[in-house]
PALUMBA-483397 format. One record per residue (C-alpha): x, y, z. Coordinates in steps of 0.05 Angstrom, whole numbers, padded with zeros to 5 digits, always signed. Layout:
XYZ;...
# end
This chain:
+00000+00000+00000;+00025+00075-00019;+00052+00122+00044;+00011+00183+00044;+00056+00230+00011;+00066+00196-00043;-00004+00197-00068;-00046+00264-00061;-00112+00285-00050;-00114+00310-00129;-00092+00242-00147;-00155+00220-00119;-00199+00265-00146;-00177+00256-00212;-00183+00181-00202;-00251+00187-00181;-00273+00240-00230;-00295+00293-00177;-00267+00356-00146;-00215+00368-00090;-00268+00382-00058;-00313+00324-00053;-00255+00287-00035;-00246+00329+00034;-00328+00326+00042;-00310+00251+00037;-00254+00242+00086;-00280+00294+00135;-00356+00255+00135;-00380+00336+00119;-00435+00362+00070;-00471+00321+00018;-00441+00265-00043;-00484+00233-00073;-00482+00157-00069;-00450+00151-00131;-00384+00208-00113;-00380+00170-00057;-00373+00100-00087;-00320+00122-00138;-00279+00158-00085;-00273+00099-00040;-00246+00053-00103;-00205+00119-00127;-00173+00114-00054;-00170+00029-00053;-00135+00031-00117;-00077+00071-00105;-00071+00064-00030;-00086+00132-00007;-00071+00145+00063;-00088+00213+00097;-00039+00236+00135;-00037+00224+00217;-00070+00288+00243;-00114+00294+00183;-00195+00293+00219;-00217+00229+00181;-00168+00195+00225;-00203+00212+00277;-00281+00205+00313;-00312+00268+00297;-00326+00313+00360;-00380+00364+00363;-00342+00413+00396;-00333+00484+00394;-00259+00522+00414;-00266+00587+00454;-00207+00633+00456;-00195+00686+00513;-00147+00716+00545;-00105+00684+00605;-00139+00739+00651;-00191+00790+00652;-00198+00858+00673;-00274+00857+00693;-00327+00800+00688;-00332+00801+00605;-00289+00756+00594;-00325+00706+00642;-00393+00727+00632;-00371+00714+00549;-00348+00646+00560;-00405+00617+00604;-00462+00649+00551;-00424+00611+00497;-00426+00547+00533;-00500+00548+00534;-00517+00571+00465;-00475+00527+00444;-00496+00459+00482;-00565+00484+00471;-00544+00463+00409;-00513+00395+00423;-00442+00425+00416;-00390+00415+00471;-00338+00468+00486;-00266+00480+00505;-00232+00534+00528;-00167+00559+00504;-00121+00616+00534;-00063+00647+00510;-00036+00724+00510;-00047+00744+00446;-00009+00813+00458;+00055+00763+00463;+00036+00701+00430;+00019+00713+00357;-00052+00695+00334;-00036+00638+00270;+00005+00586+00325;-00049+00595+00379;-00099+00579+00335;-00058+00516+00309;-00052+00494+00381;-00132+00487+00379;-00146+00457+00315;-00104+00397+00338;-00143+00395+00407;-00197+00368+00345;-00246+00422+00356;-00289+00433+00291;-00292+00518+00299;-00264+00571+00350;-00291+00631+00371;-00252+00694+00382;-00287+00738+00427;-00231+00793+00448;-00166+00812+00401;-00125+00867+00433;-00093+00881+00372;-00112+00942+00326;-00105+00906+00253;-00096+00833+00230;-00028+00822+00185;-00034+00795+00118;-00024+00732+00145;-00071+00724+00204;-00123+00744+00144;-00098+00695+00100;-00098+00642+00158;-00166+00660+00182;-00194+00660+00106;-00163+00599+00093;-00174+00554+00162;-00217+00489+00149;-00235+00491+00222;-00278+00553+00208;-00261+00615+00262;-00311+00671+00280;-00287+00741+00309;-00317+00792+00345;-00293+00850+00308;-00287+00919+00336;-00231+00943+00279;-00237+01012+00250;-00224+00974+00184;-00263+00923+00155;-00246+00848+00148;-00283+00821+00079;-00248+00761+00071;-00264+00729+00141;-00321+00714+00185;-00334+00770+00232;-00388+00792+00289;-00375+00867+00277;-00402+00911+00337;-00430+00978+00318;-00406+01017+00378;-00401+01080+00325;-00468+01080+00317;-00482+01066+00398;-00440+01126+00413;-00483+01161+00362;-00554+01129+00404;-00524+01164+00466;-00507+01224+00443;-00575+01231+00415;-00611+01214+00478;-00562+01269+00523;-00572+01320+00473;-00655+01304+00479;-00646+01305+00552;-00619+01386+00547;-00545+01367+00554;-00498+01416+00511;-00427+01415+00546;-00411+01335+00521;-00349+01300+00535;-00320+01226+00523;-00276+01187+00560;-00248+01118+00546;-00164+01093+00535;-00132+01128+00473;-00167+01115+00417;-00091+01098+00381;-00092+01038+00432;-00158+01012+00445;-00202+00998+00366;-00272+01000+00414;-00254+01065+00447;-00240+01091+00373;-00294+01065+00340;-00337+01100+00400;-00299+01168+00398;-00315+01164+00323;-00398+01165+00330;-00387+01215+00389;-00354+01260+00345;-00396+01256+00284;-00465+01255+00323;-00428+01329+00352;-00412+01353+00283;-00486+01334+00261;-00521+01361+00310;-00477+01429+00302;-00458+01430+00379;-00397+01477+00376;-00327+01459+00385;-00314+01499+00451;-00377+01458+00495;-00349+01378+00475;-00284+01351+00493;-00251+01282+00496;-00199+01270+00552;-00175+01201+00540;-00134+01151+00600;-00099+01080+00589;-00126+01027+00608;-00075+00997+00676;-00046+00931+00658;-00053+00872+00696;-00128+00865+00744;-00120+00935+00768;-00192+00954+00760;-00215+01006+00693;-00243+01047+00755;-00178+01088+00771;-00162+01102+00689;-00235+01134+00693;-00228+01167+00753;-00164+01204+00723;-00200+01217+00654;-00260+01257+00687;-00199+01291+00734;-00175+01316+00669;-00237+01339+00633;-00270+01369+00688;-00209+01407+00700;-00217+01428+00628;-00293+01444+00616;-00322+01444+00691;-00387+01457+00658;-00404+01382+00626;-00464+01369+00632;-00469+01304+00586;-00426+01251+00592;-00412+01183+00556;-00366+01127+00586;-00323+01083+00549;-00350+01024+00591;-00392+01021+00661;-00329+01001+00694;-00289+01055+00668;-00348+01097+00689;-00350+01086+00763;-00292+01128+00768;-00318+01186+00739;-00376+01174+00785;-00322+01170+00846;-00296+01237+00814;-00364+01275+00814;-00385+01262+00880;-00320+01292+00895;-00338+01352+00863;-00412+01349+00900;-00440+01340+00822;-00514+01311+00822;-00519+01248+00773;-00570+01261+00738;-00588+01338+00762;-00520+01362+00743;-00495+01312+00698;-00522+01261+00661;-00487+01201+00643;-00489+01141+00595;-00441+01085+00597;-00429+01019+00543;-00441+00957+00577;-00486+00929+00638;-00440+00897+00679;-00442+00941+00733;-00490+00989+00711;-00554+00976+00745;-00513+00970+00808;-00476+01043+00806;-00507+01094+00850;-00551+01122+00818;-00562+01055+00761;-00527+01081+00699;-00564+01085+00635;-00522+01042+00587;-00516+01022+00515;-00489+00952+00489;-00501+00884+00451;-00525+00836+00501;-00466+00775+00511;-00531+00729+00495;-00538+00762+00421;-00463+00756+00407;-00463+00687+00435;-00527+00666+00397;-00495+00697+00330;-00428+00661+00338;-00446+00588+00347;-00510+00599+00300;-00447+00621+00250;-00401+00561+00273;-00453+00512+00262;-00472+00533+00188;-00395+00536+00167;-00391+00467+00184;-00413+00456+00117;-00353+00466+00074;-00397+00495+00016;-00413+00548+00062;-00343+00561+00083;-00332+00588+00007;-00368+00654+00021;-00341+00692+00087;-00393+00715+00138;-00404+00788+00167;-00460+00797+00211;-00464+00868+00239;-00497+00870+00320;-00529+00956+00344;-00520+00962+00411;-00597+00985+00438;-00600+01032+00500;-00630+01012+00565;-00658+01075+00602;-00628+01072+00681;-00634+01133+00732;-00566+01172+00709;-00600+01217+00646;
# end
């Protein structure tokens, strides 16, 4: 019998009369062949002693199971909260997962992603990518991938090739400005990490700034005072804390004000009630995300995609590219964050 190397796949196909293709659908027991594909691919592969090679999937039971990739720690509950929602969409439909964790800001993105397929999973979800832009190759690796991968994409720049989750937080900055501006705010400011750092904060300064421009505030009564985010579990608090220092400093007159996230937010809380500022008599406040805001004195009004819609979105995506026909075309499905009224506007 032949060592696998010495005969290929496109031997096969051409033996059998069918596409590259049909040969993978055959050896990876994936999308339809009709009875009569599937007869002449088995003799194509008797005859010349195909064998595929030791980590190829055919070689192998097939496991319904779905990769997760996060980060080895979190800052706040996201990354948790992300994880266990996944679990259940996905076993609600009959999919098991694993979790993977690696430092992406160290480890590059292709050899992590190796590291899983061989764990046998049959797609990975990427939730959080603290990078700003994909290389060439991570696109061409992510385009190319038989064990499909789905993103959560927050780039400023858009990904065609590959499947993506893309979350509008442009046009949720946009929602909240709206809603201060209804409420009679006209000193605005943002805060969030530098924009050059952090693609969600720039995405979000980027609908701030355009809902401004449209709604022909001037440039003297919005500002933007931006803070990095501390590394390692020191809490987004005391970066948001420091950013309100700064603006208030600045424009003591805000009277609107949106958050980069409700964690990042309870510092600019801390910093008003040192300045004996009413929330929501003297300013009003929105935040993105609801981890903590119903819990912040007074509840913050926030604006975000629920973890259950991106969950629900990813494994719904997973499980249709398991068909390789569908794999051909790359996915973008594009989430609006929706505001949820609170006590702070």
């Amino acid at each position: 019998m032949a060592r696998y190397g010495a005969i290929k796949m496109s031997e096969v196909a051409r033996r059998a009369g069918v596409s590259g293709a049909a040969v993978s659908r055959y050896l990876n027991d994936s999308g339809y062949l009709s009875e009569e594909k599937r007869e002449a691919i088995h003799q194509a592969i008797e005859e010349l002693g195909f064998i595929p090679p030791a980590d190829h999937a055919s070689r192998y039971p097939r496991h319904k199971t779905f990769g997760i990739l996060l980060p080895p720690f979190t800052h706040n509950s996201y990354g948790v909260e992300i994880k266990a929602e996944f679990t259940r969409q996905a076993e609600r439909a009959g999919y098991n997962v694993l979790d993977h964790y690696a430092d992406l800001s160290r480890t590059p993105l292709c050899p992590v992603l190796d590291e899983m397929r061989r764990s046998r999973v049959c797609g990975i979800f990427v939730p959080m990518l603290p990078m700003m832009t994909l290389t060439e190759d991570e696109v061409a690796y992510l385009r190319d991938s038989e064990v499909p991968v789905v993103l959560i994409s927050e780039f400023a720049c858009s990904y065609p090739q590959i499947n993506c989750i893309h979350l509008e937080n442009g046009e949720g900055a946009v929602i909240a400005v709206r809603r201060l501006l209804a409420a009679g705010c006209r000193h605005l400011a943002y805060l969030g990490p530098p924009p050059d750092r952090n693609k969600a904060s720039a995405q979000k300064l980027a609908g701030f700034l355009a809902e401004i421009e449209r709604a022909g505030l001037p440039a003297d009564q919005c500002l933007t005072a931006f803070e990095p985010l501390p590394p390692g579990n020191v809490p987004f608090a005391e970066a948001g804390y420091r950013a309100a220092r700064e603006a208030f400093d600045r424009m003591p007159e805000i009277d609107g004000l949106l958050g980069w996230s409700d964690a990042y937010l309870a510092g600019v809380l801390w910093r008003l009630a040192e300045l004996d500022k009413r929330v929501p008599q003297d300013v009003k406040v929105i935040a993105f995300h609801s981890e903590y805001s119903p819990f912040l004195c007074p509840p913050v009004t926030s604006v975000e995609v629920p973890n259950a819609q991106e969950c629900a979105s990813a494994v719904e995506l997973l499980i249709r590219l398991q068909d390789p026909a569908e794999r051909m075309i790359p996915r973008q499905v594009h989430l609006c964050p929706a505001l949820t009224e609170r006590a702070s506007v």
